[in-house]
C-alpha positions in Angstrom: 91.2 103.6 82.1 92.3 107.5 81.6 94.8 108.4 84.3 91.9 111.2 85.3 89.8 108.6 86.3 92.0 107.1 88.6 92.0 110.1 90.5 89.3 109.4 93.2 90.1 106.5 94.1 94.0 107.1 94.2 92.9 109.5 97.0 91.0 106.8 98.7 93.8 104.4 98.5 96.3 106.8 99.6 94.2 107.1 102.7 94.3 104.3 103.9 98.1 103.4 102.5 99.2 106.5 105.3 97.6 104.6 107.7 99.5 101.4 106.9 96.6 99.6 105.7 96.3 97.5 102.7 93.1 98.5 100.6 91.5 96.6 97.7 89.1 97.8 95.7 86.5 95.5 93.9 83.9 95.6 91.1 80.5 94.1 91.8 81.8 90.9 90.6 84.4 90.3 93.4 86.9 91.3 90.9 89.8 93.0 91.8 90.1 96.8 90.3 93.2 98.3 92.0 94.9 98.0 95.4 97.8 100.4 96.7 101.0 99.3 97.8 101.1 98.1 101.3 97.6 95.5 99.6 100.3 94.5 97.1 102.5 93.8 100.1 99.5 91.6 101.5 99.9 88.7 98.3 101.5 85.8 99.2 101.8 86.9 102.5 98.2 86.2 104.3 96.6 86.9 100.8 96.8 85.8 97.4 95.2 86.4 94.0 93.1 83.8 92.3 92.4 84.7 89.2 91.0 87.8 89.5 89.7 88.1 92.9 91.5 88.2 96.3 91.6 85.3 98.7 92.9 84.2 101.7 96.2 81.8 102.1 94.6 80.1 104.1 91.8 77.6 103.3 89.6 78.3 106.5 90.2 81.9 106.5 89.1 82.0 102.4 85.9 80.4 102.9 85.2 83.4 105.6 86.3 86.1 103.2 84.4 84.5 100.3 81.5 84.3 102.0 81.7 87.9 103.4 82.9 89.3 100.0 79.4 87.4 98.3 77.4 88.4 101.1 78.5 91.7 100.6 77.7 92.0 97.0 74.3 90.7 97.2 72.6 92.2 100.4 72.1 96.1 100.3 71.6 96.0 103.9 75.1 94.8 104.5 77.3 97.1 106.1 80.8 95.9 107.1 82.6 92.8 108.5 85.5 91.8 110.1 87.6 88.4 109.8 91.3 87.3 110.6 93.5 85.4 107.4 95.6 82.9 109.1 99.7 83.4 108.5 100.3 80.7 111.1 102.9 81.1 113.0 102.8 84.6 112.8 100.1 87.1 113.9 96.8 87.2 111.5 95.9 89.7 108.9 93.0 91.6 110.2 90.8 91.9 107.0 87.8 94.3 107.3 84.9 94.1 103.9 83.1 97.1 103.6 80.0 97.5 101.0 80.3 100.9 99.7 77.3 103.1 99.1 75.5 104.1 95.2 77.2 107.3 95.4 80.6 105.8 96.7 80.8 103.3 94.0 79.9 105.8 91.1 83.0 108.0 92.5 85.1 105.0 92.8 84.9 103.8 88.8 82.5 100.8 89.4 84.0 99.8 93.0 81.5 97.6 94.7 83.2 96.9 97.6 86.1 97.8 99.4 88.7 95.4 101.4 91.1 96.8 104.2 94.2 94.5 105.6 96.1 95.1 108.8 99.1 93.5 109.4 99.5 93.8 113.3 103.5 92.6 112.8 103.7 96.0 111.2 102.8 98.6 113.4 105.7 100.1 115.1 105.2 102.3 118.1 104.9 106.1 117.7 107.8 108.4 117.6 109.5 110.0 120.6 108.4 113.7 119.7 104.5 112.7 119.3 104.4 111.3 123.1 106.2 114.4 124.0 103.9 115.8 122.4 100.3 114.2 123.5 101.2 113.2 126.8 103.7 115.9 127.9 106.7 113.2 128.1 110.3 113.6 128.1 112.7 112.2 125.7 113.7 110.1 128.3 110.4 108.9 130.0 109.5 108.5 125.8 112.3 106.5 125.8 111.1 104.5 128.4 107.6 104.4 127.3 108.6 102.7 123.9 110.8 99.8 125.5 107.9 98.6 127.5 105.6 98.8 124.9 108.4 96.7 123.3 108.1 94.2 125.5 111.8 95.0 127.5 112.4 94.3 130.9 113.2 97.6 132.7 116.8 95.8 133.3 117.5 96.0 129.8 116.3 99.1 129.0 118.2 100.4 132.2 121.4 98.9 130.3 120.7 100.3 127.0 120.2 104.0 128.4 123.3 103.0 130.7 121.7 104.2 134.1 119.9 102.6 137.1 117.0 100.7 137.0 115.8 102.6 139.9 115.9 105.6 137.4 114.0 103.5 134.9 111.7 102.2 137.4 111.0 106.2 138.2 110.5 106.9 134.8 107.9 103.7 134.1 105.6 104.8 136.9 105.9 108.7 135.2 104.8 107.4 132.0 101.9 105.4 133.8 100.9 108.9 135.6 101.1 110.6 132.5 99.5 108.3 130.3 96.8 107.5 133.0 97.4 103.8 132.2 97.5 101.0 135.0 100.8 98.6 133.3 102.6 97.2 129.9 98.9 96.2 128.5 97.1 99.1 129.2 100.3 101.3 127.3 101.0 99.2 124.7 97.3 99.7 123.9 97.1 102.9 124.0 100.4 103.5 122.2 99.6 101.0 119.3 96.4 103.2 118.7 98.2 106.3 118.6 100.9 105.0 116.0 98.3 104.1 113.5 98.1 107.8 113.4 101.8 108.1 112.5 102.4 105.6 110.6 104.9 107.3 107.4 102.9 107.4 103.8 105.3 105.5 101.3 107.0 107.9 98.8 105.3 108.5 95.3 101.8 106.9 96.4 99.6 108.9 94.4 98.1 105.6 92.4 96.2 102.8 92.8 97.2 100.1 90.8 96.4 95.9 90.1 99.5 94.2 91.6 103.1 94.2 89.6 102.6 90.4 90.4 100.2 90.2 87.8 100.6 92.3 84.7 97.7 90.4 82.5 95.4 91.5 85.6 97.0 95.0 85.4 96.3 95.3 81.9 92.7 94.2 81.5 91.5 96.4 84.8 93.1 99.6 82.8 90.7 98.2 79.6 88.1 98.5 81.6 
């Protein structure tokens, strides 16, 4: 394929790749056209390729995602689904099919069907300056904000900062005030949402591309 007509959807790719989300983009086969770099990330960790089209490492979560990616091709009513891909012991990919629309898949180069991963292990908390800035935070009650999220008692975070924990303890119920949440659930919530806003784009993202893994894949999608 020309390099102008992987412009569209390099821009859909790079989308979702500033967000931290893998993305997939398949004909109307189930075939795999091009994926961006964190997707690439995604193979042989939660998914794999098998021949040409994406699965699931694990056997349970590939009969879901097969059955969602053919149920996706062949009903025009379909919208979107959701599943998990198993990477026990660790947290599961959250995988998310989407059909795409006529005019979607005529701007996408034959794309059918697009496929979003999220790998929850990922997602670091938003930066210091952006609760400063949404919430009216301090650096310090930030500071705060972060290690509880992180799961830190308010002893250690106490010792890290190298003050009281009555201080810290002053700051935690600031950052509740502030953030009108009731406790570490409620915050961690509400911060993990905001950092998929801030998640940092990877340098030089501008296309999509099959994986590296698999160069004979690479080179047939670009005959295409």
């Amino acid at each position: 394929m020309r390099p102008e007509g992987l412009a569209v959807p390099a821009c859909v790719l790079h989308v979702f790749e500033s967000f931290g989300c893998g993305g997939f983009l398949l004909d109307r086969e189930g075939q795999l056209l091009f994926l961006n770099p964190t997707g690439e990330d995604c193979l042989g960790d939660g998914l794999m390729m098998r021949g040409k089209r994406v699965a699931a490492t694990d056997r349970e979560s590939d009969v879901r995602l097969q059955s969602l990616i053919g149920a996706a091709l062949t009903d025009g009513a379909y919208g979107s689904a959701s599943l998990r891909a198993r990477r026990d012991p660790r947290l599961p990919l959250a995988v998310h099919v989407v059909r795409l629309g006529d005019e979607a898949r005529l701007a996408l180069k034959r794309a059918s069907l697009l496929l979003l991963a999220f790998d929850p292990e990922r997602c670091e908390p938003p930066p210091p300056d952006m609760l400063t800035d949404v919430f009216g935070l301090t650096q310090a009650e930030a500071s705060v904000a972060i290690g509880i999220v992180g799961g830190r008692h308010l002893a250690e975070i106490a010792a890290d900062r190298g003050v009281k924990i009555g201080t810290v303890r002053a700051y935690s119920k600031i950052v509740f005030a502030k953030t009108r949440t009731r406790g570490q659930p409620e915050l961690a919530a509400l911060l993990t949402r905001l950092a998929f806003l801030a998640t940092a784009p990877r340098k030089n993202p501008e296309r999509p591309r099959p994986s590296s893994k698999h160069r004979d894949l690479s080179r047939r999608c670009s005959e295409r």
